[in-house]
Every structure is written in C-alpha cells, then in structure tokens.
N, C-alpha and C positions, 0 to 999 in steps of 0.2 A: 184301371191303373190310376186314373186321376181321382178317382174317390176314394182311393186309399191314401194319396198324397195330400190329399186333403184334411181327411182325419191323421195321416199323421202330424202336418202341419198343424193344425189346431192343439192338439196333444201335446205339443214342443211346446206350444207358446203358453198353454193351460200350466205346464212344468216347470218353465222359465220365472213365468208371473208367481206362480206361488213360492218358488227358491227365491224370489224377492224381497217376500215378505214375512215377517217374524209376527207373528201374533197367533194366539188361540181362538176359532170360532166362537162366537156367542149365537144364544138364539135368534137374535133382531140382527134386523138388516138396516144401515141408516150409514154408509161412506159416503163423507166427504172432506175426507182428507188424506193422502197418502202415509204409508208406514215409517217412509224412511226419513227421519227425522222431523216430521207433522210440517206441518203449512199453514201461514197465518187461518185462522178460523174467519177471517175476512172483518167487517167493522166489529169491532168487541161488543160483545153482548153480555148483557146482564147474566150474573148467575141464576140460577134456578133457584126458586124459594122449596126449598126442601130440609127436610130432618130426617136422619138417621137413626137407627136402634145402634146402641154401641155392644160390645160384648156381653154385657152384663141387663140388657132390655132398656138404658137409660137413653133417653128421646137427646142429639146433638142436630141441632142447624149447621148447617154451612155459614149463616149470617155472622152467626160467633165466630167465627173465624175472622170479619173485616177486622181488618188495620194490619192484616198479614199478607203474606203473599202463602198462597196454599198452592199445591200440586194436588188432584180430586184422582188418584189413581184405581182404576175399576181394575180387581183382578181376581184369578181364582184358583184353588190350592193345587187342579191338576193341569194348571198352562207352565206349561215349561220356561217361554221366554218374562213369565210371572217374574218365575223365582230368580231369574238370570238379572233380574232389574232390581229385583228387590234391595240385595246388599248395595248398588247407589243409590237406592233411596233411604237407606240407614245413615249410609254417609252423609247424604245434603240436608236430613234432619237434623243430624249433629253439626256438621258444620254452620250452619247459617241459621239453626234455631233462634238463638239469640239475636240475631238480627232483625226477627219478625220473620220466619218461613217454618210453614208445616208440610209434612205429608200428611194427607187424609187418605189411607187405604180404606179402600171399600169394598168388603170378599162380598161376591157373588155366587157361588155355591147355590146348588138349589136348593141344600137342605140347610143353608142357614147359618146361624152359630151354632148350631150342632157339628156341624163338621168344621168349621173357623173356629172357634174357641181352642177346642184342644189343639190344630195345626198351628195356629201361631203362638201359643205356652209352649210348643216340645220339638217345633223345626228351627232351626240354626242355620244361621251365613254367613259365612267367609268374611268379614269384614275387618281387613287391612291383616290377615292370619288370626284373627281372633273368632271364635264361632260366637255369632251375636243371635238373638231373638231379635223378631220385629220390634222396636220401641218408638213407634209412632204409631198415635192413635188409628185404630180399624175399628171398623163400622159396619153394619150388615145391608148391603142393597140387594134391589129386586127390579122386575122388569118396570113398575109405575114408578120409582127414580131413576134407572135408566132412559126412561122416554122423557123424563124433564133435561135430559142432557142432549137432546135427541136422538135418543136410541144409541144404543150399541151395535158395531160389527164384529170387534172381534178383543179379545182381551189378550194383554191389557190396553185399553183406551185410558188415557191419562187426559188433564185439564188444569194448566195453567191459570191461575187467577188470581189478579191484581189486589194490592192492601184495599181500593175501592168497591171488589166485589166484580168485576170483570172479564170477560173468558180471556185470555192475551193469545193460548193454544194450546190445539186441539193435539194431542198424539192418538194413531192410533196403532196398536203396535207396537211393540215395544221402543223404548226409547230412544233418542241418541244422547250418550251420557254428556258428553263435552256440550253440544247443542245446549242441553235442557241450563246446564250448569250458567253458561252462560248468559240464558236468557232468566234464569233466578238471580243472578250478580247484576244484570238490567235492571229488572223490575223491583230488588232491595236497594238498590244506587249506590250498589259496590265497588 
C-alpha cells in the first residue's frame, strides 16, 4: 500500500511539474533557469562568439548585431509553444525595430534549412487579424551553437541581449509576453 502511494505520489508531482511548464524537449540537457517568465541569468555574460548560416548558406554573427538589443530565440517548426510565441515576436520586431531591437530566430530542426526554409515562406500568424509570415531574420543552429549558449533544455529557450553584447535573460520555455516586453522597453530606454 505505501509503495503504491508512493509511486502515485511521485506521478502527481511528475504531472504537476510538467502542466507547469510550456516548452518543447531539445536533445541537451543544461536548466538553469525556470520557464515561467526566465530569471536573471545571474552576472551578465558575454555573448557567445558565434555565426550563423542564414536561409540562404550566408555566414551572420551575432557581433553584427551590437548596438541593438536582440532576443537569440532558439526554436523549432514542431514545438507547439514555438509557434504560440512566434506572432509576439513579429509584433516586438515591428514595434521596436526602429529603436535598435531584433529578433534573431534560430530554427533548430535536424534537418536544417531543408525543413526551415519552406516552413517559414508558407506558415502564417495571426498577427493583430492579419496572417503574417515570419519577418525577422532566422538562421540555422545546431547542437555546437547550442553549447556556446550553454546547451539547450528545451525549445523555445530565448536570450536577451544588451546594445553591448550581454546575456540580460535567459528564457527557457516559452515566453512571458508582457515580462519580455518590458524588459526590451529597459534595455532600449523607453
């Protein structure tokens, strides 16, 4: 009897923990930060010296980005709470562009831009009743830029970073839309 209440006990809380959290499995394991709304990344750290393959095979750094504030959002075309973030991250591209703010989507698929190329030409999002396509720059990652972030847990993991080049936070999980929002109105000195 008690080692049935046990495993059920554990089972509830196995149930609980995960109705928690909104995010898709990746293959790496590397939490440390929670889901719901991310937690400072602790002293800011430098960005990761990395480049990207963009859609098209052209080599993008992250460094080309300084003097803006970027969101490094990792995600992939079959995570559900992806797509559910997606259409605010159209929005805070266009709203705050001109301010100096990017989203940097970075599809993780195994198979690449083989499978990211045509999903992001031919899926469409809700954005404010209009069906939009992605229009901020995506990029193709893999597990050796993944590990310059410290590894992935689970997508989408997103990454705040400074006009200077500095991690501000870590999400991992899907977003909090109002949170992020305001922590990009911080960090452009809105």
């Amino acid at each position: 009897m008690k080692r049935n209440f046990t495993a059920l006990s554990l089972a509830a809380g196995l149930l609980l923990a995960g109705a928690s959290f909104s995010g898709c499995k990746s293959n790496a394991l590397s939490p440390s930060v929670n889901a719901a709304g991310g937690k400072p990344a602790g002293p800011m750290k430098e960005e990761p010296n990395v480049a990207f393959k963009d859609l098209h095979g052209a080599s993008i750094s992250l460094a080309s980005f300084k003097g803006k504030v970027v969101l490094v959002n990792f995600w992939a075309t079959y995570c559900e709470p992806c797509r559910t973030e997606i259409p605010w991250l159209i929005e805070f591209q266009r709203k705050y562009a001109s301010k100096g703010f990017s989203v940097l989507g970075v599809g993780m698929d195994d198979e690449g831009a083989k499978v990211v190329q045509p999903w992001v030409q031919t899926t469409t999002f809700d954005v404010n009743g209009q069906p939009t396509l992605m229009d901020y720059p995506i990029v193709i990652g893999d597990d050796d830029i993944a590990d310059k972030f410290g590894g992935l847990w689970a997508y989408p993991t997103s990454f705040l970073v400074t006009r200077d080049g500095k991690i501000a936070k870590k999400y991992i999980g899907m977003i909090d839309k109002e949170d992020l929002e305001k922590q990009i109105q911080a960090l452009l000195g809105s």
